[in-house]
N, C-alpha and C positions, 0 to 999 in steps of 0.2 A: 908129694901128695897134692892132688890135684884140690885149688879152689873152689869149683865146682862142683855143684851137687856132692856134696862129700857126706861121710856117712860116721857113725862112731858109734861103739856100745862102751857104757860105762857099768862095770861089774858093782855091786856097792854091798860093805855090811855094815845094818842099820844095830844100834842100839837094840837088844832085843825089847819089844813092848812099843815100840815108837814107829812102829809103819807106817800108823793111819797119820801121825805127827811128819813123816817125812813125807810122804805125798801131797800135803796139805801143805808143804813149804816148794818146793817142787813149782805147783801151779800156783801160790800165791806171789813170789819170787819171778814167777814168769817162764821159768826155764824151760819150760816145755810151752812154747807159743802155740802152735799147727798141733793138735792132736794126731790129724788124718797121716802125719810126715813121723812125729816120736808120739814113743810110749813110755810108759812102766811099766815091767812086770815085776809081781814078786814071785821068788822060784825056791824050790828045793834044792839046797847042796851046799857049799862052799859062800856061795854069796843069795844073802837076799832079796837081791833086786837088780835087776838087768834095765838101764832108762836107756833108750834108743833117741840117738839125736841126730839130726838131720840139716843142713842148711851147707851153707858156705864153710870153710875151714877157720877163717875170721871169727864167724859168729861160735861155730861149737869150741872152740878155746877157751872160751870166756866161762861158757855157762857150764864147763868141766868141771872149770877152777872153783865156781860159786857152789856147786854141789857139793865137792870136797871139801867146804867151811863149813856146810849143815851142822848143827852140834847133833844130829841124831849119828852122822855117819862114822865110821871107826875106819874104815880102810876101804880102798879101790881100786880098781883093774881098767886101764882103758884098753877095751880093742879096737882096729883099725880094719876094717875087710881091704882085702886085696885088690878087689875093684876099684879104689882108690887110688893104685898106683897106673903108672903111666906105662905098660910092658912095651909098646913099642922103642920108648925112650930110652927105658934099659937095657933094651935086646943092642940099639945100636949103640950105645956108649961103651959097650963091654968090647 
């Protein structure tokens, strides 16, 4: 996974009733510094909140792990987009 401009969605289900209490810890915790780079959304289905995080692979490790302490959150999904990976690297290693 490339250091660089790296990218990550973290799936999250909140506590139900405690949304506006996990968004409110979110930005007061820091985790989302650059608005214009992450988001939150919350969504219908399976998980109630999609946070998009953005920066170096350094930095989005950290603030994964501090999410998944929130005492609103119950469980989480991290995805990794593909663009992330290195294809030429893989093409010639194989």
């Amino acid at each position: 996974m490339s250091v660089e401009n790296s990218r990550a969605y973290l799936l999250v289900v909140i506590q139900p009733g405690n949304e506006q209490e996990f968004a409110n810890e979110i930005i007061s915790k820091g985790l989302s510094p650059d608005p214009k780079a992450e988001k939150v959304d919350f969504v219908h289905g399976s998980y109630d909140s999609k946070v998009t995080l953005a920066g170096k692979t350094r930095q989005i490790d950290p603030r994964i792990l501090k999410i998944r302490e929130l005492p609103y959150v119950r469980r989480t999904e991290t995805l990794v987009p593909f663009e992330m990976l290195n294809w030429q690297d893989a093409a010639t290693s194989s």
